[in-house]
C-alpha positions in Angstrom: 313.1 -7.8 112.7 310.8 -7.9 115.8 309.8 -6.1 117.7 311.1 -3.4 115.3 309.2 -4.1 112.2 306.0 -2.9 112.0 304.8 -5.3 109.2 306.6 -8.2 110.6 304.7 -7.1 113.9 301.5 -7.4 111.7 302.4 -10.8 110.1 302.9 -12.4 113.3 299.9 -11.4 114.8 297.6 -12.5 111.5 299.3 -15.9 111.8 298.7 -16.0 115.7 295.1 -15.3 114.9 295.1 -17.8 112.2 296.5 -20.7 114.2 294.2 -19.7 117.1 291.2 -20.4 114.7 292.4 -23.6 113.4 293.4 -24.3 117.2 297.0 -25.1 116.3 299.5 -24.1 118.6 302.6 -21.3 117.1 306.3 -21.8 118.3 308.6 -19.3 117.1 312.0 -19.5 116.7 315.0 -18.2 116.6 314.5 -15.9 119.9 317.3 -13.8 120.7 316.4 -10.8 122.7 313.5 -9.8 125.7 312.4 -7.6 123.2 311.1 -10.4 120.8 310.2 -13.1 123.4 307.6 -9.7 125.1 306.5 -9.2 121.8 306.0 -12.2 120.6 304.7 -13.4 123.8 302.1 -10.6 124.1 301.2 -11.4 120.4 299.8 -14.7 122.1 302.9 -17.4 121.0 303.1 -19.9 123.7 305.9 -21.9 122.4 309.2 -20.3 122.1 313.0 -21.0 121.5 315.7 -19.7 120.5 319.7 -18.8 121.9 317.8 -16.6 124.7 316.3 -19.5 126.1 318.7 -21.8 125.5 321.6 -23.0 123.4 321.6 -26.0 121.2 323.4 -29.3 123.1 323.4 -32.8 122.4 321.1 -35.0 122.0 321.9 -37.0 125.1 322.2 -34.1 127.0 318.3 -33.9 127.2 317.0 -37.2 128.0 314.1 -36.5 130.1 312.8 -33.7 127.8 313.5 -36.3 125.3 311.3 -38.4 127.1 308.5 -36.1 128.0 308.0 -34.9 124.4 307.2 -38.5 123.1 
């Protein structure tokens, strides 16, 4: 319900400032609009995915990233 709900807005930014402490990194998911990806983004998420960014393929349709992420 981002960027829309203004308690989910609120939940996502305590758990940004939670993981930040604990110096984990927060990948959302499940991005499907520019609205969510700014808000989420300017809520401090550096990972995201989702149909926006990309569909699902494969798994030997993405080798190298495969590779990389090992």
């Amino acid at each position: 319900n981002l960027p829309g709900s203004r308690i989910d807005g609120l939940i996502v930014e305590a758990i940004v400032k939670i993981a930040r402490s604990l110096q984990v990194e927060v990948i959302a998911e499940g991005i499907e609009t520019e609205a969510q990806r700014a808000f989420l983004t300017r809520a401090g998420v550096t990972g995201l995915q989702g149909y926006l960014l990309a569909l699902p393929q494969p798994i030997r349709a993405r080798p190298r990233a495969l590779a990389s992420a090992a």
